[in-house]
C-alpha positions as CSV (number, residue, x, y, z in Angstrom):
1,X,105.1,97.6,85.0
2,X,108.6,96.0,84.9
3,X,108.9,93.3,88.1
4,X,112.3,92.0,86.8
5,X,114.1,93.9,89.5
6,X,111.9,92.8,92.0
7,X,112.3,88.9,91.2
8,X,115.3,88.1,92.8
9,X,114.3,90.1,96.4
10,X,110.8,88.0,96.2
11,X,112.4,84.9,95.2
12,X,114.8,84.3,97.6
13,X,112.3,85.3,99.8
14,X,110.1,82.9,99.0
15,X,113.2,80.2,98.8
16,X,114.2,81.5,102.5
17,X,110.8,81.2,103.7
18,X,110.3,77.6,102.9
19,X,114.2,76.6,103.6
20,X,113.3,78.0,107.8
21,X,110.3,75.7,108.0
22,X,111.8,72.6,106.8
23,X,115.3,72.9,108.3
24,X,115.0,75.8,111.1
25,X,118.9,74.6,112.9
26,X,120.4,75.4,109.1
27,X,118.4,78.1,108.8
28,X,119.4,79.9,111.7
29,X,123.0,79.3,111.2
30,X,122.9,80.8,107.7
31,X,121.0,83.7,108.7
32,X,122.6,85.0,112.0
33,X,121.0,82.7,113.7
34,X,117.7,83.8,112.8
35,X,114.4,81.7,113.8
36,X,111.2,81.5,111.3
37,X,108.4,83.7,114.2
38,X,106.1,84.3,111.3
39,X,103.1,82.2,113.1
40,X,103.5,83.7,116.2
41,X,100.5,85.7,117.1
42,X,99.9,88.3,119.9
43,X,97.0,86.7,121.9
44,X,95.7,90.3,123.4
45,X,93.4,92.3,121.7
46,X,95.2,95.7,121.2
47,X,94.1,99.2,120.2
48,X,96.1,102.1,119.2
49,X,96.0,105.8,119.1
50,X,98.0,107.8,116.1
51,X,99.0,110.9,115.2
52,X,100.6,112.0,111.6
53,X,101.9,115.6,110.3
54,X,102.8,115.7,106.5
55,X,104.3,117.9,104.6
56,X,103.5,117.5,101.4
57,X,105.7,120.1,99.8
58,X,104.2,123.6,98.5
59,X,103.3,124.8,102.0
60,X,100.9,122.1,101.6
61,X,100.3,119.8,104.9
62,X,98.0,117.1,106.4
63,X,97.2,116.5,110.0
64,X,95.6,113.2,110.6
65,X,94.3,111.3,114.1
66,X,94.1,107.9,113.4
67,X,92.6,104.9,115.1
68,X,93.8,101.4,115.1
69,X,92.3,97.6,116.2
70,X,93.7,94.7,116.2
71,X,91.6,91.5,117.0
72,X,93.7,88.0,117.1
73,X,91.7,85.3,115.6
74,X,91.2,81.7,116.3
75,X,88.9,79.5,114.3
76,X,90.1,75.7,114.3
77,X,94.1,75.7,113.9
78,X,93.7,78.8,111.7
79,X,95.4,81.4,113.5
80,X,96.0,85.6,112.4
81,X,94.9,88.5,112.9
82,X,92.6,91.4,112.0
83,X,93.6,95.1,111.8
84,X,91.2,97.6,111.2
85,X,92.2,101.5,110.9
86,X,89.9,104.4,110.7
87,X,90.8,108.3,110.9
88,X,89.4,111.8,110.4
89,X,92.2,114.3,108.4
90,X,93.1,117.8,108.7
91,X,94.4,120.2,105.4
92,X,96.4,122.8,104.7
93,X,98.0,124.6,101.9
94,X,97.4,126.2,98.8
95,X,96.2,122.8,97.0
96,X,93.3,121.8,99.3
97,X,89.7,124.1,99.0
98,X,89.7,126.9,100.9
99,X,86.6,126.4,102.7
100,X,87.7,122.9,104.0
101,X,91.0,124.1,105.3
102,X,91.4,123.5,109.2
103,X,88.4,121.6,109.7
104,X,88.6,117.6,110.2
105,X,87.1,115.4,107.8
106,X,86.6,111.5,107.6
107,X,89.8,110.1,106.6
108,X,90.7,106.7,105.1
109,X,89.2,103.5,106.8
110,X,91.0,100.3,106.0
111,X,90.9,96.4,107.1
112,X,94.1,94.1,107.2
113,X,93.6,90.3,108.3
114,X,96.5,88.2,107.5
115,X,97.6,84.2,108.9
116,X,98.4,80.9,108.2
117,X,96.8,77.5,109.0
118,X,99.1,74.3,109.4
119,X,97.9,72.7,106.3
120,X,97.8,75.3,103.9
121,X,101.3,75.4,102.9
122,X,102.8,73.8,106.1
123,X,106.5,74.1,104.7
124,X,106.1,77.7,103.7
125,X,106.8,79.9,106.8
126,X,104.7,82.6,105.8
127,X,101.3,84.7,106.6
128,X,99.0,85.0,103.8
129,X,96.3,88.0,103.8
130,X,94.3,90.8,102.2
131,X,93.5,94.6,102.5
132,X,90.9,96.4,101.7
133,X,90.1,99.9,101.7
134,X,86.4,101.6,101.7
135,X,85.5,104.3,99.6
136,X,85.0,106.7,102.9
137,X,86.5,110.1,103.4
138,X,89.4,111.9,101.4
139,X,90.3,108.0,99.5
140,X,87.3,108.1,97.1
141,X,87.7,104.4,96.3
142,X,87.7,101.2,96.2
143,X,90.5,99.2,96.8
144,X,92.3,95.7,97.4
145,X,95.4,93.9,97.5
146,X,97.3,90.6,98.9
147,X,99.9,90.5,100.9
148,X,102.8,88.2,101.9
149,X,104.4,88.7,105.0
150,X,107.1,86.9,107.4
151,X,108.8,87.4,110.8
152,X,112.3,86.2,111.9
153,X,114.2,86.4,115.3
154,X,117.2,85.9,116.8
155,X,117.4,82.1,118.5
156,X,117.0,81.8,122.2
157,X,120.6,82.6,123.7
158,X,121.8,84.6,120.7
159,X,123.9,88.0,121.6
160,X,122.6,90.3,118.9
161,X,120.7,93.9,118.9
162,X,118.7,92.6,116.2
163,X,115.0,92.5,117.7
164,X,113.1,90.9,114.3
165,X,113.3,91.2,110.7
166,X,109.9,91.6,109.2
167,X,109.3,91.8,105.4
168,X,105.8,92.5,104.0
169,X,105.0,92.4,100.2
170,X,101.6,93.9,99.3
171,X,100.1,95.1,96.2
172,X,97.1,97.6,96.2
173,X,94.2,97.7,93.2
174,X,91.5,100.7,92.9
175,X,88.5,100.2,91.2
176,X,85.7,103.2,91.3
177,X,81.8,102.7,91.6
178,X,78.4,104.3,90.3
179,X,78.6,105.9,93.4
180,X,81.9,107.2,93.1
181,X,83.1,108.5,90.0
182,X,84.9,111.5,88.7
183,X,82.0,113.6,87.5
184,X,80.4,112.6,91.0
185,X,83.5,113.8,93.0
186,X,86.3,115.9,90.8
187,X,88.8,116.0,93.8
188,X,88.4,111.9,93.7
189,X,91.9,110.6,93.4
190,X,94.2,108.2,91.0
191,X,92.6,104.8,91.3
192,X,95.6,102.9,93.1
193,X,98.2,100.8,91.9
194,X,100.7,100.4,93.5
195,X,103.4,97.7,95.1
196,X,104.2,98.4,98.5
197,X,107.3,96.9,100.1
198,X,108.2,97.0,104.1
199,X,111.9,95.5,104.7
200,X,111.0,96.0,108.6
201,X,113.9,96.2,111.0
202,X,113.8,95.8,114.5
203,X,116.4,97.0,116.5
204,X,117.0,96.5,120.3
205,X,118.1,99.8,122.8
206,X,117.6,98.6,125.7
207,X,115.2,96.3,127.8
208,X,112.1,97.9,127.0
209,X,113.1,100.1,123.7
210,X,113.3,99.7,120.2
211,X,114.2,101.6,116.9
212,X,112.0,100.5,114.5
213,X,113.1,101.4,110.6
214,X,109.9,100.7,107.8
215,X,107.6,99.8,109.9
216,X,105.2,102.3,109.4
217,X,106.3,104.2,106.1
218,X,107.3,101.5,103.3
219,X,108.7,101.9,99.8
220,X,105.6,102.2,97.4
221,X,106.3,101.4,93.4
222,X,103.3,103.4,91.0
223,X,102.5,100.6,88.7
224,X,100.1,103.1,87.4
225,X,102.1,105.5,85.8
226,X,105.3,104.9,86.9
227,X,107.6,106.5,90.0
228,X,109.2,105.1,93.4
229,X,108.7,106.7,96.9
230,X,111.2,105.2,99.0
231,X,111.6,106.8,102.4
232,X,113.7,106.5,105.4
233,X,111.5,105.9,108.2
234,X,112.1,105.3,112.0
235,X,110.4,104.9,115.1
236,X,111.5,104.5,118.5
237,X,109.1,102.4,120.8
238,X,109.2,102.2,124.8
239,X,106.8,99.9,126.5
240,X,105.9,101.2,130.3
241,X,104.3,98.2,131.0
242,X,102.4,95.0,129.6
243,X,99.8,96.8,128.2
244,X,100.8,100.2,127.7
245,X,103.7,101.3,124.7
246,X,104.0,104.6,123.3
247,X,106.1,105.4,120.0
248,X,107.3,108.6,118.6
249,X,108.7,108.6,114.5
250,X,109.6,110.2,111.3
251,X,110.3,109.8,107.8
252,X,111.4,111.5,105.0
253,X,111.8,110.7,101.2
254,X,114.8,109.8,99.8
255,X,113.8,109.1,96.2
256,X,110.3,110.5,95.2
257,X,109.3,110.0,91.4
258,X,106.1,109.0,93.1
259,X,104.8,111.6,95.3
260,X,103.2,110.3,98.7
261,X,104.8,113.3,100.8
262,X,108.3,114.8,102.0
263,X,108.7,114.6,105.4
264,X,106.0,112.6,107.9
265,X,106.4,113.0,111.9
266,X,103.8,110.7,113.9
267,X,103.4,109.2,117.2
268,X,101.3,107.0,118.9
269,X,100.0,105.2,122.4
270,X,99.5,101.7,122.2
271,X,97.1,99.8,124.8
272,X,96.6,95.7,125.1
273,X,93.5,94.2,127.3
């Protein structure tokens, strides 16, 4: 895989990151008065309801109900937080068996946890995680990856629509087991490799609404064999109340040498306790 165009996006990252924790005023004035919010942490448990329909191209589609946990965690001054998503999928289309067409089956299950701790890095404003996902359902593997993400704000008193600026680097490995191999499971497939970047973009609409572009649909580089998916995704979110947000989204490739799908709509209803 060739990184070299990615150096200078991670790198000044990286530089960025660092520069907001040591001089935050300078930062901000640099940056549209942007503040470093990257170890701010929701303090509510919250869990979330999903809904996706893909086209895949082909008259091929996937329906999928997802579900979604977050747990904050607090052990000593380490502070983060856990994400764990599980789902049950729905096919359609000439490419899928005929005989598992239109019934659900147990989709991907995945677990996020990513934070920072004040003396790991204190001048680095930054979260530092992991993902892994189980070999359950229509994945068929193993897999793992780091990630490196950061939040940044507008400053108290700033007039801006800008609601955050989120960037998330992750990369993904598959690696297959005894238990799971090709001969095992034909429709098993690609072990992953892949770099996933989210440039996340919050915008404001209005007291309680947001357009939210690549937060849920990133761009995805195929380290395996090659091939970009890079899509244009939004999603508008309106909270009713403290606990209770709902969201409704799309997005659609725009370059696809690395198919994931065409066109994704999704929704979901968001509850804090």
């Amino acid at each position: 895989m060739n990184y070299r165009p990615l150096i200078p996006f991670i790198a000044l990252w990286i530089y960025g990151t660092s520069l907001a924790a040591e001089d935050e005023n300078r930062f901000s004035l640099n940056y549209l008065n942007l503040k470093n919010d990257s170890r701010q942490y929701a303090s509510d448990p919250v869990l979330e309801f999903w809904g996706y329909h893909d086209s895949q191209g082909d008259d091929n589609t996937v329906d999928t109900l997802k579900l979604r946990y977050y747990q904050p965690i607090e052990i000593g001054k380490l502070r983060g937080m856990a994400r764990l998503d599980t789902a049950y999928a729905k096919n359609y289309g000439p490419s899928f068996p005929a005989e598992n067409q239109g019934q659900y089956s147990a989709g991907n299950t995945m677990l996020t946890v990513w934070g920072s701790h004040p003396n790991i890095l204190p001048n680095w404003g930054a979260n530092l995680g992991a993902r892994i996902i189980f070999p359950f359902g229509n994945n068929g593997q193993w897999a793992i990856g780091p990630q490196i993400g950061s939040s940044f704000k507008p400053t108290e008193g700033s007039k801006t629509i800008l609601a955050d600026f989120s960037p998330l680097v992750r990369y993904m490995y598959g690696f297959d087991t005894k238990n799971n191999s090709f001969q095992i499971n034909p429709n098993q497939p690609h072990l992953v490799r892949n770099l996933q970047l989210f440039p996340t973009i919050g915008i404001t609409l209005g007291p309680h609404t947001q357009i939210r572009f690549w937060d849920e649909n990133g761009i995805i580089y195929n380290s395996a064999g090659g091939g970009w998916f890079v899509p244009l995704d939004a999603m508008v979110t309106h909270r009713l109340s403290r606990n209770l947000l709902f969201a409704v989204g799309a997005a659609k490739q725009v370059v696809q040498t690395y198919n994931v799908f065409n066109l994704s709509v999704y929704g979901k209803v968001s509850y804090s306790f």
